[in-house]
N, C-alpha and C positions, 0 to 999 in steps of 0.2 A: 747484546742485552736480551734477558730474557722477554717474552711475547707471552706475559701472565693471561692476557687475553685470549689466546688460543689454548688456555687451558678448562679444559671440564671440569678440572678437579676444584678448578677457584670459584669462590661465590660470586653470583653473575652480578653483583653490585661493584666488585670489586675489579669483572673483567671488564666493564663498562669503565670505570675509573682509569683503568692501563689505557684504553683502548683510546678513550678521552685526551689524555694526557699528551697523546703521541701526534693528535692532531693541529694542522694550525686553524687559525681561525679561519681562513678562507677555507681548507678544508669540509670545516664543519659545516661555513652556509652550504657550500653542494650536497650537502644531506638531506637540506629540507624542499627539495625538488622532487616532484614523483620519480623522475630519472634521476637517482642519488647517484652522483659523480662516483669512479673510482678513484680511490687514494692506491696508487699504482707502485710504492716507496713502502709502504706496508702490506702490500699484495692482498688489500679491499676493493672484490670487482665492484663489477656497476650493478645495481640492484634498482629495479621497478616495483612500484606499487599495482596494486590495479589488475585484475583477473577477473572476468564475469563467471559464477560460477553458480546462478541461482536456481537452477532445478537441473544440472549436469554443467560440464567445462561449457561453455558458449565463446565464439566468435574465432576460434582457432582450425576448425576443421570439423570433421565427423569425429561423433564423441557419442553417448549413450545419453538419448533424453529422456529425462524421467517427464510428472507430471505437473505442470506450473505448480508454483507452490502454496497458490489457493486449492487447488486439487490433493498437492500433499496433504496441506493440514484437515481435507475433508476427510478423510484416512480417522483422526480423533485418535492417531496409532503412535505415539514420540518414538518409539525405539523402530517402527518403520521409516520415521521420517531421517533418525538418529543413519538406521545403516545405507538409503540415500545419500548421507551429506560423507559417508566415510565412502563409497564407492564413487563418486565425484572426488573426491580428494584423491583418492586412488590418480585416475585420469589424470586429474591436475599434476600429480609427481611425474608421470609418464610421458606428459607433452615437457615438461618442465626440465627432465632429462636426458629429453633428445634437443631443446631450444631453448636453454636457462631466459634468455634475454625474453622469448617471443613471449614464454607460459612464465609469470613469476610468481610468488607462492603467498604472497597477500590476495586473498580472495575478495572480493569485494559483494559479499552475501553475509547473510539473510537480509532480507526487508524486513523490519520489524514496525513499520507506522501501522497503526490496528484502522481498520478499514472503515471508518467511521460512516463513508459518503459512497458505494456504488457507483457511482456516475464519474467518482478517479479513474482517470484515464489508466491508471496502472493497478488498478486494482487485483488483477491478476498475480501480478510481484508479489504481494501478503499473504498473510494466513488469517487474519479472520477480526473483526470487529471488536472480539471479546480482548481485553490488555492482558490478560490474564493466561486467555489461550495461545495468544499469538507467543507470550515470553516464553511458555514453555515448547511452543515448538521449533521456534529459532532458538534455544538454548541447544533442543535434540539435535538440530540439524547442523549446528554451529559447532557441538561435539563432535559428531561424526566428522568436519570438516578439520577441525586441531588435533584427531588422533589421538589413539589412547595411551600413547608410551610417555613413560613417568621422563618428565623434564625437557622434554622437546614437543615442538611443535609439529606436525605434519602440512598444514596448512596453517596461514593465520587468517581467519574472518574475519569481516568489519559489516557491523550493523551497519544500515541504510535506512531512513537520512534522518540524521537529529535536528530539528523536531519540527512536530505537529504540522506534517506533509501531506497534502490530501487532494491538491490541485495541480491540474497542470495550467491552466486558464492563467496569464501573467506570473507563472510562477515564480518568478525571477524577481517582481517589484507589490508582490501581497506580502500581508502581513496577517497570522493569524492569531486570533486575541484569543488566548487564554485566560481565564481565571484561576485563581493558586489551585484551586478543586479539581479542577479537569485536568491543569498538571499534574500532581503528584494523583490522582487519583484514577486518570486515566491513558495519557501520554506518557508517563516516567517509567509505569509499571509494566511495559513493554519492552522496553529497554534493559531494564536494572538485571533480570535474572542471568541471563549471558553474561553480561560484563561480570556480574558480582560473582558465575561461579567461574570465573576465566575462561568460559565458554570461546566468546570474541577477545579478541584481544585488541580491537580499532574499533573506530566508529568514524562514519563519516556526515558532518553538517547538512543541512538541505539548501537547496536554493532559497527560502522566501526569507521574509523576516519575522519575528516572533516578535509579538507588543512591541513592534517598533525596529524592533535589532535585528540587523542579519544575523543568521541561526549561526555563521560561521563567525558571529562575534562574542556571540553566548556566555554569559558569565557562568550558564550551567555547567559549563564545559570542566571548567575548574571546579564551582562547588559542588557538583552533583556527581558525575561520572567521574572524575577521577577519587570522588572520597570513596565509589563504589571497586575502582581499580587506579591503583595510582599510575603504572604503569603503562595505560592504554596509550596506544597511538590515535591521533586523530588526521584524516589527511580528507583534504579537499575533496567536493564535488567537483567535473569538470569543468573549469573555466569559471567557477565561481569565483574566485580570489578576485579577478579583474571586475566583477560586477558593483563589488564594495565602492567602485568610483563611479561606473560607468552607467549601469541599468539602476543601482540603489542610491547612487548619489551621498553615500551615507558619510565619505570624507572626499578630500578635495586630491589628493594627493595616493599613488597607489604603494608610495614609500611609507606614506601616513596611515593607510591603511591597512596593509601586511605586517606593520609593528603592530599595531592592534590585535591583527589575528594572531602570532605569533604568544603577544600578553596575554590573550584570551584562551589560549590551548591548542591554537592549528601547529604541527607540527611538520606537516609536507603538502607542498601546493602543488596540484594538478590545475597545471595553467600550462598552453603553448605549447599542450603533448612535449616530443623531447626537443623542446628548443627553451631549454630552463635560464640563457641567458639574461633575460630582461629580467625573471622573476628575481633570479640571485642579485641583479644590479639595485634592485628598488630595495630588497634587503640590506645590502652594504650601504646606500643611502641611510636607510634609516638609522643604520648604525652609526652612519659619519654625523648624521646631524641630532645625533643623542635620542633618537625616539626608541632605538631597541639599545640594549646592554649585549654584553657578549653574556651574560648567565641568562639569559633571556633565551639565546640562542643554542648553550648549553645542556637547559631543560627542553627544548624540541630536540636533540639531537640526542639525549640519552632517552627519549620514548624509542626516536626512529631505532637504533643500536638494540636496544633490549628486544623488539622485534626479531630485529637479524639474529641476533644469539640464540633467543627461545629456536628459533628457525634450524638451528645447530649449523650454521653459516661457518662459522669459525672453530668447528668441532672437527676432528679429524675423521668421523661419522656420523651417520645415524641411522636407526633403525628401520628408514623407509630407503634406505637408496638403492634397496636392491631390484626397487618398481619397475617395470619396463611398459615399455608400450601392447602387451601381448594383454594387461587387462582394460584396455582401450574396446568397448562394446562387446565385451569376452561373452561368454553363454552366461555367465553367474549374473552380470550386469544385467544381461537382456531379463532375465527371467524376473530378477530386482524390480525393472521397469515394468512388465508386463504384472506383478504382485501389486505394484504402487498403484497402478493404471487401475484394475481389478476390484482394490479395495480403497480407492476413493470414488467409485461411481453410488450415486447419491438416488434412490427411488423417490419422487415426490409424490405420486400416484399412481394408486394398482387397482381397478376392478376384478381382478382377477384372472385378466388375462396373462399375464407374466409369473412366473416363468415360462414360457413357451415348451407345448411339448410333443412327441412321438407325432404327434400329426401334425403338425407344421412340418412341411417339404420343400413349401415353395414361398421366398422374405419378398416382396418388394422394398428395395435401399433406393431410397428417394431422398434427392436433397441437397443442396451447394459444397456442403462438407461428406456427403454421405460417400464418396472416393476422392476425399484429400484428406490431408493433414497439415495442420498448419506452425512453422516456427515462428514463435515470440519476437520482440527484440530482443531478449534476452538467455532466449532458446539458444543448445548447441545445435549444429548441424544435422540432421537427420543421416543416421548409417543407413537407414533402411526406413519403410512405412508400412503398417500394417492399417489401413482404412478401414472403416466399419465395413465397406462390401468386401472387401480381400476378408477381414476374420467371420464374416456370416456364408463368403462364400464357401470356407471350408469345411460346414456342418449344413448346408445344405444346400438349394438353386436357389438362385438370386437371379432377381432383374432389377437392372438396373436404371435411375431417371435421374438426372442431373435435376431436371426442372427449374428452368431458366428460360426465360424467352429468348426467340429468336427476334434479330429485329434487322432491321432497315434502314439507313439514313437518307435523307435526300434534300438539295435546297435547292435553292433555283437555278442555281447552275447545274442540277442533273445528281445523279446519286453519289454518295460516297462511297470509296471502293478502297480494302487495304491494299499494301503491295504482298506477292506472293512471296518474295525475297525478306520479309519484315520490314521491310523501308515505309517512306514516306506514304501516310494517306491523301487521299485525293479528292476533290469531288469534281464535278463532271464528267465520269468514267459512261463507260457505254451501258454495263450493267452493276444494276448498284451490287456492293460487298453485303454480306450478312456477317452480324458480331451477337454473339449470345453475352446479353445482359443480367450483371448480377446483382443483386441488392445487399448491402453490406450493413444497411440499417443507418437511422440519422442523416439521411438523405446523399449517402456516398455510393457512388455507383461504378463497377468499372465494366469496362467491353473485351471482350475476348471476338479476337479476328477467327472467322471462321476457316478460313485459307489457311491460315499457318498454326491456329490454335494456341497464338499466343495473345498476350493483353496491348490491350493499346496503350503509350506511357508517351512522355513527352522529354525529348531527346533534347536538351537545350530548349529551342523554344519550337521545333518540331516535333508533330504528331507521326508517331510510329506503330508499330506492333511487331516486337519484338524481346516483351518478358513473361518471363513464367506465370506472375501474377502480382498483385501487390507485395513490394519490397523495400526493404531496406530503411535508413533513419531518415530522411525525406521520400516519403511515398509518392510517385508522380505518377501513376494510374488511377486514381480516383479520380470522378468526377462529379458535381452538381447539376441537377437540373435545372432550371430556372423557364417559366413558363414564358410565351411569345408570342404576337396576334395571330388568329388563323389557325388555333391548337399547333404552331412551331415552336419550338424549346432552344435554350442555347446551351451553350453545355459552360460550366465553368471551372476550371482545373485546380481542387482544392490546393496543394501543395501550394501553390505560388501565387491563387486568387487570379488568376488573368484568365477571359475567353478565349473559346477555341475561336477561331478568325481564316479565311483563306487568302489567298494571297492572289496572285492574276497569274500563275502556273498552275491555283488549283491546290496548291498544298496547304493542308494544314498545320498553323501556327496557330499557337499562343498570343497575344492582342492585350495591351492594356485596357483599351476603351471599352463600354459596355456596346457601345452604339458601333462596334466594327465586327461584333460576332456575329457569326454567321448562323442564322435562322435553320431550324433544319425540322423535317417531319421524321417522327420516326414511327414506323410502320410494325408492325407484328407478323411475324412469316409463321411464329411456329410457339406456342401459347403453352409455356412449359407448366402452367397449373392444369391445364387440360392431359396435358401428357400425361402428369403424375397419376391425374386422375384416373386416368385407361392403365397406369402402370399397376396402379392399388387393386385396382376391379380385378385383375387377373390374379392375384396372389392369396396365399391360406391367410398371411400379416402381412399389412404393410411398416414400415420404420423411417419414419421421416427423419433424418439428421439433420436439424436445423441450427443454427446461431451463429458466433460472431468471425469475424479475422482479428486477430491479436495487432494486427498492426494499421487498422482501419475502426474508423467510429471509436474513437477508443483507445487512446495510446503516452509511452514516455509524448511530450507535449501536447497532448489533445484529450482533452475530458469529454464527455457523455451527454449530450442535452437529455436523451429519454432510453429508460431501460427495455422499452418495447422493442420484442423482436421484427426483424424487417418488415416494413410490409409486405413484399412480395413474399418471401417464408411462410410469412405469415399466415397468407391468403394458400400455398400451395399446403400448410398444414389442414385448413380447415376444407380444402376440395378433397382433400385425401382421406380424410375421415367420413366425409359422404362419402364417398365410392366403397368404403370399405370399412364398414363398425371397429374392426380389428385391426385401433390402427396404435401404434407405441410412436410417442415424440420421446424425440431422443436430442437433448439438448449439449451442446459441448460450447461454453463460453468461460472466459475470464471474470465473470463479472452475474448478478443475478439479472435474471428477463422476464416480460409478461409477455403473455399469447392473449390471442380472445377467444379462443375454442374451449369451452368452461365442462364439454361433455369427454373430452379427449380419456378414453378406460385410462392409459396409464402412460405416464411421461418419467424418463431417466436423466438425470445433470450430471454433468463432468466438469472439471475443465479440461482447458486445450491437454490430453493426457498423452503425449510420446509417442516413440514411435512402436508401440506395443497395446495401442489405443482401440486398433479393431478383434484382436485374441481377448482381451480385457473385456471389450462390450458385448461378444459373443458369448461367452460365459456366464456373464450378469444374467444376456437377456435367454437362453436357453436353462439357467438355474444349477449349473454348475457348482455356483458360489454362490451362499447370500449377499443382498446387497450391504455392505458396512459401514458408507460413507452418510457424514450426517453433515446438515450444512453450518458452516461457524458465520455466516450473517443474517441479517434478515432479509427476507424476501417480500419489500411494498411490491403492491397492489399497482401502485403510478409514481411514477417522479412525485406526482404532486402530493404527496406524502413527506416526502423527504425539504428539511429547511434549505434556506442559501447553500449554494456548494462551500462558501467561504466564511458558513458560522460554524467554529469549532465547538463551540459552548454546546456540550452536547446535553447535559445538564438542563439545562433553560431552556432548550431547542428539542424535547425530548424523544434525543436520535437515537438510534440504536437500540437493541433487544434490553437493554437496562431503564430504560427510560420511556421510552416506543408504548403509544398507550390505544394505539389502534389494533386491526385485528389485519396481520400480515396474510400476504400470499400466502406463504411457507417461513415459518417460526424459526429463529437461531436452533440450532441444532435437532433443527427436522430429518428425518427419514424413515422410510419403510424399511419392511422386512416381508421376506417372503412366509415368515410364520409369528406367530402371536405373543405376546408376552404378558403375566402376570405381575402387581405388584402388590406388596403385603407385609404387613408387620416393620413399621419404620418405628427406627427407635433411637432415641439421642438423650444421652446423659452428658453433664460437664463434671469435667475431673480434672486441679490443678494446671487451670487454664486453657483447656484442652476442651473443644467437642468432638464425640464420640457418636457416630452414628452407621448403622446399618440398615437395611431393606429387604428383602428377601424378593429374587425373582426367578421366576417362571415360566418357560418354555411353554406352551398350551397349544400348539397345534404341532401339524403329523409334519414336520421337517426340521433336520438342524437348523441351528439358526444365529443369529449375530444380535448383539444390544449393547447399545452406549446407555448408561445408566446414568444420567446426568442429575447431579446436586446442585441445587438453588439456595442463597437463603435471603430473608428479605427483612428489613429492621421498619419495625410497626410503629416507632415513636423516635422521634427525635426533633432534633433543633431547624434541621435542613432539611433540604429534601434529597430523599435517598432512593435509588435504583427501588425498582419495581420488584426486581429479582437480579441475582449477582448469579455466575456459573463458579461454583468453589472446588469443586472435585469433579472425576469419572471415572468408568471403569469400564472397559468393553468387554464382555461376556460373551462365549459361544457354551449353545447349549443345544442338547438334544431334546428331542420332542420327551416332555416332562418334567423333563430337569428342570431342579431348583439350585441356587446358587446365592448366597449372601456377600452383599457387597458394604463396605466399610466405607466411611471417608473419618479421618482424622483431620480436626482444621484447629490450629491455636485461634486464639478467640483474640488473639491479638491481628488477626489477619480482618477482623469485624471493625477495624478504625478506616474513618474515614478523614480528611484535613481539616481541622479545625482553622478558619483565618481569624479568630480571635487572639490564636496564640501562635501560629504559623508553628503546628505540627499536630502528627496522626493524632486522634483520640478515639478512645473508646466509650461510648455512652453507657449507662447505666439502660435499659432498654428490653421490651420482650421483640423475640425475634423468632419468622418461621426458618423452618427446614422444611424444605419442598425437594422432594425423589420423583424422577416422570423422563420421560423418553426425549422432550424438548422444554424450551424457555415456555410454551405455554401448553405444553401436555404434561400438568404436572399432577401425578398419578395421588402421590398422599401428602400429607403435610403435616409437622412435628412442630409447637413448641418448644422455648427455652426462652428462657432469661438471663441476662448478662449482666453481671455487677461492675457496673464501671465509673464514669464522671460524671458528674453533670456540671455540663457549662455554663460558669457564672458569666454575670454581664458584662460586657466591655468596660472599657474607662479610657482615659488620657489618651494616647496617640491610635491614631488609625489612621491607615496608612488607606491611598486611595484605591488601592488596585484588590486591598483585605474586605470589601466591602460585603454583602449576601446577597444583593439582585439588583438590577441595573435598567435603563431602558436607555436607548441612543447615546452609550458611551462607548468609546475604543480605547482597547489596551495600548498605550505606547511604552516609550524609553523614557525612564525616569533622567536618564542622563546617558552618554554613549555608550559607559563602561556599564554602569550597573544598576538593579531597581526597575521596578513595571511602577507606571502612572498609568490615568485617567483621564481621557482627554472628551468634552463631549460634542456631539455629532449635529445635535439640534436644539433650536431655545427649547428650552422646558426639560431636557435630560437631566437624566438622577441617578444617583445611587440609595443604596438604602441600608442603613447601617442597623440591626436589630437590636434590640438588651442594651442601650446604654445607659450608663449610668451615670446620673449628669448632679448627682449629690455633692457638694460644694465647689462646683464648678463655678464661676462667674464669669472666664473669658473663653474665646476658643482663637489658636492660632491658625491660620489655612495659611500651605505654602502655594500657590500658584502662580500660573504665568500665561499669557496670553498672545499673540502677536495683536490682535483687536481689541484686546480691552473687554472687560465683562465685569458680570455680576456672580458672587453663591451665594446663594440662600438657605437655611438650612429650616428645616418644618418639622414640624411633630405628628407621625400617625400618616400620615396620605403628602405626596409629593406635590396635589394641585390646590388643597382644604385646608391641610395643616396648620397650626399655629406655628408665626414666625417667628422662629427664638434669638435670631443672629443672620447678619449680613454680611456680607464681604467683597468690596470691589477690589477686582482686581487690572491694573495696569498693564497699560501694552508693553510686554518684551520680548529678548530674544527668544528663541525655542528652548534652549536649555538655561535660561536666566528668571528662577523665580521670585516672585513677591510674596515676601510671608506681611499678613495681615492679621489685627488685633481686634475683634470684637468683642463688647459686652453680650450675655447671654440672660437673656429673663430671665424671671425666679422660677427654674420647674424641677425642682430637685426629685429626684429617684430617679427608675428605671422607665426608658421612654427606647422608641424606634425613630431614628432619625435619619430622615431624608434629605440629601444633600443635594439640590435643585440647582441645576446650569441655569441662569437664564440668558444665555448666549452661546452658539456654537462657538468650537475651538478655541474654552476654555480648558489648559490643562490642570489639575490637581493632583501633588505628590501625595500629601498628609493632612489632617488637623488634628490636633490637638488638643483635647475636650478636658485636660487636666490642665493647662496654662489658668495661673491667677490662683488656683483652688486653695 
């Protein structure tokens, strides 16, 4: 029989349909396993989902690291970030054809959640705060990933994580409440551009749950992302499948629940790594006891298949297989990385000491990171490392300071001493050991043995030394101070919470009890801010390299308490600046930080940037290159700027460089330039829907030089309330000393809607609106006029729904039901919403649907939620969670247009709707 399936020539709906046809049922469930069974009768290997692949290949070997992908996107460059994601795919073919099984060709990159909160532990994964930004740089980089040959794929990418991810703090059993606004207006529009231009061709769920629902239940799944690509795959985060019973509690049964997800849009469960047994048995459950159908199972297995095919799986070639492992860190790669590294370093401040020049001879490189380099979790393997003192050593003499204390332990048993062999530590030794202590910021600390120069970690529940330094997805080298009579500390081992303890040989162990750690003094032999200090005093510049470890303070399961850099850093930045005016901080982190040194001439940001990080900083800081990189979030001043980590409402909570109404450290898309810019003559006409606008800028001091030219606009009147300033265009410009250069931005005026929840969809207001041209969100150089012919939004009437409401105080978003719909549940007596424009003109009754497990009251008021006149009541009865009570009230005579406030006066009341038109 012919194998229509294995032909090119047939349309891929139709090879899917052969290919379909040919399977049994059993077959198919083994499809929807990350380890998709092979069909061995039709010569279908085994195929894996799941490749780390987010700023280079990660977790296979040495592979070329480029620069986290908060650093790519500081770049502000798509077609640098675009040829990144196509030299990663490179790789990926290369590992992929020498080990199909180990390297498989679903990538699991970009991160597209927009970086709303700083203090995410994964903040580094994104590219930037802005929805707008971020989609277009995971679209470039998600291209470069799929390759440019017509009709196959080179890699398949999968966005990370759908939706509104921003915690790692209980990631697993949060819920983060959206309003319809922040969805479509600032969550969705991160996502959409990839999927919609086939950018990605997956997407994968997040752990938490969205108003209510696991993300991996989403009805988004189906109405939103797939109307955007029908085809998309969607496959599990790890081990989330199982959490639907177990940490969410969301069903009783995980047969009950995988029909769900299956209903909902999951098409392959990453559960149990490759032991896909149990997954496939609760599938065929579900199917024996009628909660899934076989076309249920159909529709997951022709997404998984149209994968493969795009893949050219079943093609007799394709265009990429002639990859080999020779472009694996090849020179083109390196030099890629060392371009990336180069041009996303970020100037926040310059007195003029930078660029560095002809007389500088002699850097002092000072500083925790100032000769390391550090991988991600999600970093490949370093082939090589270029340190800021290896790329400064080679343009000039360097000395070198770690700066770190040295220190001492000792308890009353005598000192503690490591072993020379890295074994077992000990206390009672004859002479105590010395460990150089590092500060990692957020009060994690680790020891490095000075005997072996390796860290001390905990081996089981023994205290050793013998790692390289903080590693791996359970970190067990960090420690906590915790203070003890007599100025004695005890140490407590963050990874697993339990005290360091000794035992009656003297060794140290891990201890549950607070009351069995062992007391210890710790002593200063060798005062690594003092050193720096004498290191600085001798040098023409010093360069402190200060900031974080990607896999400490800060990480996949660990959020941020405070963006402040270390203490200790901290302190050796500002002794270094005494000893030496001429002094440059040089900051490399995942994530934004404050110092307290307010006079520092000039400081440089990165992120953690590859292993091409010290050639790249050398260059910045000697003026090789201008600096390009500009930053995509804000930069507070203190945590205490920023709301709950876990209110998404960015809107109401006014987060973010759209909302953000204070005066930041450093501005969304701040940065310097080594020479000056003009701006001039902005001008914006509208033309068949379309604005039209240009600027004219200007080079004005004596160097080439670099400028992102960033477009703002801002809408002066409306219903809501709207962003301070939107980022709608840019254009990065290199110009020589004088040059001028006119930059354009084209924006449909259809791109000026924001969601209307009166009607649940975009609109465009009738409205005058600025155009603001300037270097940052709040360096904004001119500003233009224009006016928009658009709607104006008449008043509400009849149903409203709870979750369409305009402002809120102590309500949470939940699950209107399991399958589908956002309600409103409230938090505290006296909680409200507030419905604006209604129009209550022959209305007489209102319906409210609610339900309670307690029992309660709504009220509903006119004008103010505590004063108002009460127009209507409504109790509501105790029921189940998804079992509501609709109620009939009469409504006073207030005919016309009124705002009405719909007052809980009971906690965990829920409300689907009312209905302002019953009776009329």
């Amino acid at each position: 029989m012919h194998e229509s399936f294995r032909d090119p020539a047939v349309p891929l709906p139709d090879r899917i349909d052969d290919l379909m046809s040919r399977l049994t049922l059993d077959e198919k469930i083994g499809l929807l396993h990350q380890y998709q069974a092979p069909v061995e009768r039709l010569g279908l290997g085994a195929f894996r989902t799941g490749t780390e692949a987010l700023h280079g290949l990660a977790w296979l070997g040495p592979a070329t690291v480029f620069p986290q992908a908060v650093g790519l996107a500081s770049t502000w460059d798509p077609e640098l970030v675009r040829r990144v994601g196509e030299a990663t795919s490179d790789e990926v073919l290369a590992f992929h054809h020498k080990d199909p099984a180990g390297a498989g060709l679903n990538v699991w990159a970009p991160v597209v959640n927009p970086l709303r909160d700083p203090r995410w532990g994964r903040n580094e994964e994104g590219y930037s705060e802005d929805p707008w930004l971020t989609g277009l740089m995971a679209t470039a980089y998600a291209h470069g990933l799929r390759g440019s040959a017509p009709g196959v794929l080179k890699t398949a990418p999968t966005l990370k994580h759908f939706l509104a991810y921003n915690n790692e703090t209980d990631r697993c059993t949060t819920s983060s409440g959206l309003p319809p606004r922040v969805l479509w207006e600032y969550e969705l529009p991160a996502f959409r551009p990839a999927v919609e231009q086939g950018a990605a061709v997956a997407v994968m769920p997040s752990y938490n749950l969205v108003n209510g629902r696991p993300a991996h239940l989403s009805p988004l799944i189906g109405q939103v992302l797939r109307a955007w690509a029908p085809d998309l795959l969607v496959v599990s985060d790890a081990y989330a499948p199982a959490n639907l019973t177990a940490l969410q509690g969301y069903h009783e049964t995980l047969p009950e629940a995988y029909a769900h997800a299956v209903k909902a849009g999951l098409d392959s469960f990453t559960q149990d790594d490759d032991r896909s047994e149990a997954t496939l048995g609760h599938l065929r459950t579900a199917l024996t006891q009628g909660l899934l159908a076989e076309s249920d199972v159909d529709t997951a297995v022709r997404h998984a298949l149209s994968l493969r095919f795009r893949l050219g799986e079943f093609d007799p070639a394709t265009p990429y297989d002639d990859i080999t492992d020779g472009v694996v860190n090849c020179p083109e790669h390196q030099a890629l990385a060392r371009e990336a590294a180069r041009r996303s370093f970020v100037l926040l401040r310059n007195d003029g000491l930078l660029p560095l020049d002809e007389s500088v001879t002699r850097v002092a490189v000072i500083g925790q990171l100032g000769d390391a380099l550090m991988e991600d979790w999600y970093s490949g393997t370093l082939p090589y490392a270029v340190t800021a003192r290896a790329g400064l050593a080679e343009r000039c003499e360097t000395i070198f300071c770690e700066a770190v204390d040295r220190v001492t332990l000792t308890s009353e048993a005598g000192p503690v001493a490591a072993d020379p062999a890295g074994g077992p530590l000990r206390v009672g030794a004859s002479e105590a050991g010395a460990f150089d202590l590092f500060d990692w910021g957020g009060g994690a600390y680790a020891l490095r043995a000075v005997v072996t120069g390796r860290f001390v970690s905990a081996d089981d529940l023994t205290l050793v030394n013998d790692q390289p330094g903080p590693n791996g997805w359970e970190v067990r080298q960090t420690f906590r101070m915790e203070e003890r009579p007599r100025g004695t500390l005890a140490l407590r081992h963050i990874s697993t919470g339990r005290y360091v303890g000794a035992g009656e040989d003297g060794v140290l162990r891990l201890v549950d009890d607070a009351d069995q750690a062992v007391w210890l003094a710790m002593d200063v032999v060798r005062s690594g801010t003092e050193q720096a200090a004498r290191a600085a005093a001798g040098a023409d510049v010093a360069v402190v390299v200060a900031g974080d470890h990607p896999l400490v303070n800060g990480r996949e399961t660990e959020d941020r308490m405070t963006l402040a850099l270390a203490a200790a850093q901290d302190a050796v930045v500002g002794a270094v600046r005494a000893a030496n005016p001429r002094t440059v901080l040089v900051l490399t982190s995942g994530y934004p930080l404050t110092w307290t040194d307010d006079d520092l001439p000039a400081v440089v940001w990165s992120a953690h940037g590859g292993q091409e990080y010290g050639h790249a900083l050398a260059e910045i800081l000697f003026g090789d290159a201008d600096p390009e990189g500009r930053l995509t979030q804000t930069w507070y001043r203190s945590e205490q700027e920023l709301p709950d980590l876990l209110d998404y409402d960015i809107i109401a909570s006014d987060a973010t460089y759209l909302y953000f109404r204070g005066l930041p450290l450093h501005p969304f898309g701040h940065g310097l330039s080594y020479t000056t810019f003009e701006y001039a003559d902005l001008r914006v006409r509208l033309a068949d829907g379309v604005l039209h606008a240009e600027v004219t800028v200007t080079n004005t001091g004596s160097r080439d030089g670099v400028e992102v030219v960033q477009f703002y606009t801002h809408q002066q009147r409306s219903r809501v309330k709207q962003p301070l300033r939107r980022l709608r265009g840019f254009e990065k410009v290199r110009l020589a000393p004088g040059e001028s250069r006119t930059v354009t931005l084209t924006l449909p005026v259809s791109e000026l809607a924001f969601w209307d929840v009166t009607r649940s969809r975009f609109v465009v207001e009738s409205a005058p609106h600025q155009l603001m041209a300037g270097r940052s969100a709040t360096d904004l150089r001119l500003r233009a006029r224009f006016d928009v012919e658009g709607e104006t939004i008449p008043p509400r009437s009849g149903l409203l729904r709870g979750a369409e409401h305009d402002e809120y105080d102590a309500i949470t978003f939940v699950d209107e039901t399991k399958v589908d719909g956002d309600a409103v549940r409230s938090c505290a007596e006296g909680a409200w919403i507030l419905f604006r424009q209604v129009d209550l003109t022959g209305s007489m009754t209102c319906v409210a649907t609610a339900g309670s497990a307690e029992g309660g009251m709504i009220t509903v008021r006119l004008g103010d939620p505590l004063y108002g006149q009460v127009i209507g009541a409504f109790p509501v009865p105790r029921t189940e969670r998804y079992a509501y009570h609709t109620g009939t009230a009469s409504l006073a005579a207030v005919d016309g247009v009124h705002d009405l406030y719909v007052v809980f006066e009971n906690d965990g009341v829920t409300l689907a709707a009312l209905d302002f038109g019953a009776g009329a």
